[in-house]
N, C-alpha and C positions, 0 to 999 in steps of 0.2 A: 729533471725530467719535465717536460712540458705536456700540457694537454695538447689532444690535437683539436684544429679549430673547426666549431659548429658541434663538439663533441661535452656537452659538460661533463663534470665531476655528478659520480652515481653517487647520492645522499641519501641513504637507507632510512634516514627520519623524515624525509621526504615521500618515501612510498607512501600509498593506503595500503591499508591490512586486505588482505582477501576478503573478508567483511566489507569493506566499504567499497570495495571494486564490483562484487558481489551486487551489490544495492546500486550502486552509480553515484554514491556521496556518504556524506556521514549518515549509519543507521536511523539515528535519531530523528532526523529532518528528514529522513527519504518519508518516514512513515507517519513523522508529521502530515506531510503531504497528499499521503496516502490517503491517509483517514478524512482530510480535508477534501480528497478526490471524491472519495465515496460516497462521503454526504451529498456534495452535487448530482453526484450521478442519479444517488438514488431520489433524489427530491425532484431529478426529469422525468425517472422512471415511474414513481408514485403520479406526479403528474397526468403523464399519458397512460396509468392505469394498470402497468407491469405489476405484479407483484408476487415474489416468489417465494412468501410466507404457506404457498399452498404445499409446496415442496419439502419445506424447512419445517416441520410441525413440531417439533420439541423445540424449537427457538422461539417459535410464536407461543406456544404456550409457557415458557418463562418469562414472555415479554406480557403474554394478558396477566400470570401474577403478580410480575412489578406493575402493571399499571392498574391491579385491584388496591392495590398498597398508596397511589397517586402520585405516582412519578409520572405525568404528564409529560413534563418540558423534555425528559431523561429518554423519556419512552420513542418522542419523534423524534431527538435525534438521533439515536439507536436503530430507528426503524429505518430514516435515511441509509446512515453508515451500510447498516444490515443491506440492505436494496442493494445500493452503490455495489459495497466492498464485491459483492456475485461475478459483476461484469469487471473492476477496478481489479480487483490484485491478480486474478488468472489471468487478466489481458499483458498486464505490466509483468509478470513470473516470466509468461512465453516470451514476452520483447528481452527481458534481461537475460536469458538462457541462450536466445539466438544471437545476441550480442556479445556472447560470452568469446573469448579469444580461445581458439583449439588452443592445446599440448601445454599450459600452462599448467 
């Protein structure tokens, strides 16, 4: 039996998992990324004075007691990620959702 041509052989070790089709890559690095995203964002949005700790009161105030305790370094980039992740992971949720292939 032959293949027919322009048709490869289906490789089941070859698929991604619905997790990683899910994400668009391997879990691990997508949110590598992510996190990596967030910090940027948030370190524009701190910048230009955004800040949606007014919102979020129970997160700022676990963040003022690690920073009673002197987590400085921990604290800004926490407070980035925090900033960022707001506008970063619902903007990328809805890209991946609409992306998503019907009837699968």
């Amino acid at each position: 039996m032959t293949i027919p041509p322009g048709r490869p052989m289906a490789d089941p070790a070859n698929h991604p998992s619905a997790l990683a089709r899910f994400f668009g890559g391997r879990p691990s690095s997508v949110i590598f990324k992510l996190i990596l995203l967030s910090i940027l964002v948030g370190f524009i949005l701190k910048v230009l004075g955004l800040d949606p700790f007014n919102i979020i009161r129970s997160i700022r105030e676990l963040l003022d007691y690690i920073w009673n305790m002197g987590f400085d370094a921990v604290i800004t980039i926490g407070r980035y990620f925090l900033l960022g992740a707001v506008l970063v992971i619902p903007i990328w949720l809805i890209i991946r959702l609409v992306r998503t292939p019907r009837g699968q």
